[in-house]
C-alpha positions in Angstrom: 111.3 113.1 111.1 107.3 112.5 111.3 106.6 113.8 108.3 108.8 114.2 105.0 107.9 114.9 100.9 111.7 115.7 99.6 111.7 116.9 96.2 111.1 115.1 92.9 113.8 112.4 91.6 116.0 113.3 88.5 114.7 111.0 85.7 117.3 108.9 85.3 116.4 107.9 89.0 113.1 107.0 88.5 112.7 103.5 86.7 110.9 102.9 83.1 109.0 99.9 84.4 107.4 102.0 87.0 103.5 102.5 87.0 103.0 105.9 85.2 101.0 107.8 88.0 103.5 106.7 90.5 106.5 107.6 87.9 104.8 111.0 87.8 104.6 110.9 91.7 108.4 110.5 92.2 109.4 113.3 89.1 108.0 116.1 91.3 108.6 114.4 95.4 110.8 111.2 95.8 108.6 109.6 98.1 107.6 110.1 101.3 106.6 109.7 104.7 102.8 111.6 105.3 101.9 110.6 109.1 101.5 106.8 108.9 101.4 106.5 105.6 105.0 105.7 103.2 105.1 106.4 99.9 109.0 104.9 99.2 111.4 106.3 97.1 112.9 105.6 93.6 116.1 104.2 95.4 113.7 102.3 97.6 110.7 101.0 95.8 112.6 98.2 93.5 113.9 96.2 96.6 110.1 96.7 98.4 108.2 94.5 95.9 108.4 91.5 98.0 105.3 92.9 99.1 103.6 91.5 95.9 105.0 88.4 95.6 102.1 85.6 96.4 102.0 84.2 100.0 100.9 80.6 100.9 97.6 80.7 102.3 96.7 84.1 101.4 92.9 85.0 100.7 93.9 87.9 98.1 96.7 86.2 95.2 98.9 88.8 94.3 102.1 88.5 91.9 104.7 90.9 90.8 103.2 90.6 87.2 99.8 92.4 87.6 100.5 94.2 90.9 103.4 96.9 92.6 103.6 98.3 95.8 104.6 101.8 95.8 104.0 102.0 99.9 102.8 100.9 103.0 100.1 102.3 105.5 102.0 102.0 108.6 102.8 97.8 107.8 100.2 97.4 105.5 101.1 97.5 101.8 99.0 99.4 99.1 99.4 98.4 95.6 98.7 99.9 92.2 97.2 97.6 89.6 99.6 97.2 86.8 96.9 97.2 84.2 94.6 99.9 85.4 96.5 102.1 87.2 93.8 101.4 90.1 95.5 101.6 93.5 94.3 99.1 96.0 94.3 98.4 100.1 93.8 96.1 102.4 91.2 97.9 105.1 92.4 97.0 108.4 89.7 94.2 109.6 92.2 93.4 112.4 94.1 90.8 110.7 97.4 91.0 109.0 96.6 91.8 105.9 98.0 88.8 104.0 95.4 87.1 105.8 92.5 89.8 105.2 90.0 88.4 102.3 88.9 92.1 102.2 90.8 93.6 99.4 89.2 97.1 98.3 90.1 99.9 95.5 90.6 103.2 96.7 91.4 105.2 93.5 91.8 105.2 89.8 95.1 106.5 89.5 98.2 107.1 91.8 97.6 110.3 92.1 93.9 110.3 93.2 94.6 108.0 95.8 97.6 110.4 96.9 95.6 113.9 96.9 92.3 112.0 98.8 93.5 109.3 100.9 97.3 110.9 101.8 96.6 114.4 101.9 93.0 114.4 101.8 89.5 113.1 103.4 90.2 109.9 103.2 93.5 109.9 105.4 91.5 109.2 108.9 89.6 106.2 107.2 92.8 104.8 105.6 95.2 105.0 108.6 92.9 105.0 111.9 94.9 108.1 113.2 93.8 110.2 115.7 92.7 113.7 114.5 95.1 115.0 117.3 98.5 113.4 115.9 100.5 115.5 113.5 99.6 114.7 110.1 95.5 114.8 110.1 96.1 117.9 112.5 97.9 119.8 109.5 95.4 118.4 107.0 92.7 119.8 108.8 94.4 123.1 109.3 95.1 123.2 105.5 91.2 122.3 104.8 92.3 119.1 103.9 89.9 116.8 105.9 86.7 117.6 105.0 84.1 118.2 107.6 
């Protein structure tokens, strides 16, 4: 499947030591997979926080401590601040992103970033899809997209 949001994870699923917007996230759809975006799952998420773990030679220094990934953008992880709440990207520069100095927020919360950049305006300049592929196609036809 291209595009799934299954339903929301029973509670007892969804870990205490979760980011609260992305807790809320998972209570009502247990991940999923919007186009070329993937939000991952609360049987998923624990074992994909490699993603946050510093690399050698990276311009942007990470650590599970301050920072969780809840997804990826086709490879490319997003993570949402511990602290804040703030979910943040790497834009593609064409570099892998461990490599990219360019390290920019895209919402306050979890579910900002989810409703605009996911399902919302934002999607095209987040992923680099084609307005033609199935997910921006059925964000435009909801209104979704903007313009």
């Amino acid at each position: 499947m291209l595009n799934s949001l299954p339903a929301g994870a029973r509670p007892e699923r969804i870990g205490a030591d979760l980011p609260d917007g992305y807790r809320e996230f998972l209570a009502i759809c247990d991940g999923g997979t919007c186009g070329d975006v993937t939000v991952f799952d609360a049987a998923t998420v624990g074992s994909m926080q490699f993603y946050a773990d510093p690399v050698d030679g990276a311009e942007v220094s990470l650590g599970r401590e301050e920072w969780f990934c809840p997804g990826v953008v086709s490879d490319e992880p997003i993570f949402v601040n511990r602290s804040t709440g703030a979910v943040w990207y790497f834009p593609d520069t064409g570099i892998e992103w461990w490599k990219s100095a360019v390290f920019e927020r895209a919402a306050d919360n979890f579910t900002t970033f989810f409703l605009a950049w996911v399902a919302g305006p934002h999607y095209m300049q987040l992923t680099g899809s084609q307005p033609e592929e199935q997910w921006p196609d059925l964000l435009r036809v909801l209104g979704r997209l903007g313009g």
